[in-house]
C-alpha positions in Angstrom: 0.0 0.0 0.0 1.4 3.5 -0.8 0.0 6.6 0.2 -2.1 9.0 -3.0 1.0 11.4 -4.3 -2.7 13.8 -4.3 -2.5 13.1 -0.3 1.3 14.1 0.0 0.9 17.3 -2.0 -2.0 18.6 0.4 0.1 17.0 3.3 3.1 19.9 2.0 0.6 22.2 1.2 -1.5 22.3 4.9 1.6 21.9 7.1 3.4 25.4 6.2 0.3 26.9 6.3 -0.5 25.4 9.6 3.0 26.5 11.1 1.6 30.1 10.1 -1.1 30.2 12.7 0.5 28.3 16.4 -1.0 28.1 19.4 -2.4 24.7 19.5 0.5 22.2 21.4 -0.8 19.3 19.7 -0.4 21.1 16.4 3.0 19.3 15.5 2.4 16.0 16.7 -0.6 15.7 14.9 1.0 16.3 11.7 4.4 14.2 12.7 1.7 11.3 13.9 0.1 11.6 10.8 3.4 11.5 8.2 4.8 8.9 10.9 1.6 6.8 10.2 2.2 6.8 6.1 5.5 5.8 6.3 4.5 2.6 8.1 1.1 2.2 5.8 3.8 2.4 2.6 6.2 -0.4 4.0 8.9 2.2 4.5 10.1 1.4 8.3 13.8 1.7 7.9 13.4 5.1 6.8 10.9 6.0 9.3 13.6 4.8 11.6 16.3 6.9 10.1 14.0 9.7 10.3 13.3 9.1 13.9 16.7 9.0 14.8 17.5 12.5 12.9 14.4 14.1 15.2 15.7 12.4 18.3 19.4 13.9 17.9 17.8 17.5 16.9 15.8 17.0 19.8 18.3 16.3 22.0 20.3 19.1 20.9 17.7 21.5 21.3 17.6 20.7 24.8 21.4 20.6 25.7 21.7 23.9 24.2 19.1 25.7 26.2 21.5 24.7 29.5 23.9 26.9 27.6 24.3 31.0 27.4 25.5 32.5 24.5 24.4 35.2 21.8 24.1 32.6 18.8 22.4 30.1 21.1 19.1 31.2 20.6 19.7 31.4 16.6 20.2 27.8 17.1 17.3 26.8 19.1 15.1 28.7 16.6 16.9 27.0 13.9 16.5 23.6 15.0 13.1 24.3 16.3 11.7 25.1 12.7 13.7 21.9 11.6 11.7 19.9 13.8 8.3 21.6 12.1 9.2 20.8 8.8 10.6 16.9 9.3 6.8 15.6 8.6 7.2 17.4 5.2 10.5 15.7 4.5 8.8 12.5 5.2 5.6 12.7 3.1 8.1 14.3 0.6 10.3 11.7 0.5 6.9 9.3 -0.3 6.5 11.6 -3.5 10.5 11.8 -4.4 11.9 8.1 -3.9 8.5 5.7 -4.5 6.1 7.9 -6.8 6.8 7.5 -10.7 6.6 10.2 -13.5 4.1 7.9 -14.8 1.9 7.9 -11.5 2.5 11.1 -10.2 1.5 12.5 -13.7 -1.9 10.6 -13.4 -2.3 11.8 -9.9 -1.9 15.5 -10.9 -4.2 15.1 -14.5 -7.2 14.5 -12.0 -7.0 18.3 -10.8 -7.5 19.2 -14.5 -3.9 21.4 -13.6 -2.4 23.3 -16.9 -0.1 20.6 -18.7 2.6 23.0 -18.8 2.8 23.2 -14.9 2.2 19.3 -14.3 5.7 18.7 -16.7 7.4 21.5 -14.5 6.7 20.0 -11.2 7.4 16.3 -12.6 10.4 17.4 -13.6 11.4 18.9 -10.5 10.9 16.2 -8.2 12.0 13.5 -10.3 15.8 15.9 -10.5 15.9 15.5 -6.6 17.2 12.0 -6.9 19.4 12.4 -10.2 20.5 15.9 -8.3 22.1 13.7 -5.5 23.4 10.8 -7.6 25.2 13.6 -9.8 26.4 14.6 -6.6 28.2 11.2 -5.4 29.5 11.0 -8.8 31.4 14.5 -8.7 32.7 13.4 -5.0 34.2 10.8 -6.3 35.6 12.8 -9.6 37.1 14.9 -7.5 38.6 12.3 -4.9 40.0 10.4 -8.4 41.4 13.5 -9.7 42.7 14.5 -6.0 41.0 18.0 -6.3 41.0 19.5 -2.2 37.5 20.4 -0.6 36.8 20.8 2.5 34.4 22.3 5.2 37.1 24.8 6.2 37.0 26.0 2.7 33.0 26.3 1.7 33.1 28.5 -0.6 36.3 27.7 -3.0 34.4 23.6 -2.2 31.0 25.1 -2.9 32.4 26.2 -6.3 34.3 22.9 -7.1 30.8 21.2 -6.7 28.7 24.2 -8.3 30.0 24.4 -11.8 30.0 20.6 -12.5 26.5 20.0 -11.9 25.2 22.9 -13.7 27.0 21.5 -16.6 25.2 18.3 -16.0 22.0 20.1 -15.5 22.1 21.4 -18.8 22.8 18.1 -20.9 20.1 16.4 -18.6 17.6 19.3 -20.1 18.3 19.0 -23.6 18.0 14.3 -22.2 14.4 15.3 -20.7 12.9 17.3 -23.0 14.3 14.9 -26.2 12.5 12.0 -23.7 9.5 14.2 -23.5 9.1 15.1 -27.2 9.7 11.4 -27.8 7.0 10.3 -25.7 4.3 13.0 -27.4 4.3 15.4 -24.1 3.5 18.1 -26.6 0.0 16.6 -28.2 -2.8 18.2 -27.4 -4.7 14.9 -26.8 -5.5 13.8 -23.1 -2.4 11.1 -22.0 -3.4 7.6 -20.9 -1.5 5.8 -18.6 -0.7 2.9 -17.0 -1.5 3.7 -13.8 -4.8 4.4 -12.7 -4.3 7.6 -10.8 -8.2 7.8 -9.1 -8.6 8.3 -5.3 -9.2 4.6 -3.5 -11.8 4.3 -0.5 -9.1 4.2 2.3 -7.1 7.5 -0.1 -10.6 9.5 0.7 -10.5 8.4 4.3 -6.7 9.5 4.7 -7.5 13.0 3.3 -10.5 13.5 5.1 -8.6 12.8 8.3 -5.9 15.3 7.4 -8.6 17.9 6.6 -10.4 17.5 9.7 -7.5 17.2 11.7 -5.9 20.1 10.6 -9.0 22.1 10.7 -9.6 20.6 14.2 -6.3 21.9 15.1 -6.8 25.5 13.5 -9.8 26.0 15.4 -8.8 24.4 18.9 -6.5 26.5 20.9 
């Protein structure tokens, strides 16, 4: 069972606008509860866990750093406090990015009768998240082979080593996509069939109607 890539884009879309208006304490672990809750539903428990343990060590630092004075401490705090909001978007998120097709999250998205040009866009985008961070391993190691120096103490000269190398790749993986896409027809005017069947199942409606009430509960309850 996966969770409706429809379901994870309202999950992304609620929780910032959620964050917007605090107040409520249980706020956060609804939505953490809720994300938590997909990830198990999908199979995914080894990256729940690894999830888990990046919350528990933020967590933890949060608190040893409030027994500590300092004038950056409270940047910090308030930076790993908005961390901690936005984990339940990196974990729906990562539904959409690592187990959601083009195929299927196109699908998904024609049901919302969206402009075709902005469905291709946002396709696109998420499916460069996971080519972004394999071109990423293969620079590392490009640069290990060729014995170039980077290092944290330098970010920005090692920022630059990494920089211009994928934004070469980004622009021969372009011209790749949209060959792929012309290939494939993106351009007809015609309505796409798929594979997939991208219609909202019984237990999809009775996730989203629990994340809408939920977060309207949690709106109105303070």
């Amino acid at each position: 069972m996966r969770v409706h890539p429809l379901i994870v884009l309202l999950f992304n879309l609620l929780l910032p606008v959620a964050i917007m208006f605090p107040g409520n304490p249980y706020q956060h672990g609804f939505f953490l509860t809720f994300a938590a809750a997909a990830l198990l539903w999908s199979g995914k428990i080894k990256r729940l866990a690894k999830f888990g343990l990046f919350y528990g060590a933020m967590l933890l630092l949060s608190v040893a750093l409030r027994h500590y004075s300092g004038v950056a401490i409270p940047f910090f705090i308030m930076f790993i406090t908005l961390t901690l909001q936005f984990v339940p978007c990196a974990m729906m998120a990562s539904i959409l990015i690592w187990d959601t097709n083009a195929s299927e999250l196109i699908a998904a998205l024609a049901l919302l009768r969206l402009p075709k040009a902005f469905i291709i866009a946002l396709t696109v985008v998420l499916r460069y998240i996971p080519t972004f961070r394999r071109e990423f391993v293969f620079i590392k190691e490009a640069m290990r082979l060729r014995r170039v120096p980077y290092s944290l103490r330098h970010p920005l000269r090692s920022f630059e080593f990494f920089l211009v190398p994928q934004l070469f790749r980004c622009a021969l993986l372009a011209n790749e996509i949209t060959a792929t896409g012309l290939t494939k027809g993106i351009t007809s005017p015609d309505r796409r069939s798929a594979y997939s069947d991208g219609r909202l199942r019984l237990a999809d409606c009775g996730l989203c109607a629990i994340l809408l009430l939920g977060t309207g509960g949690m709106l109105l309850w303070r």
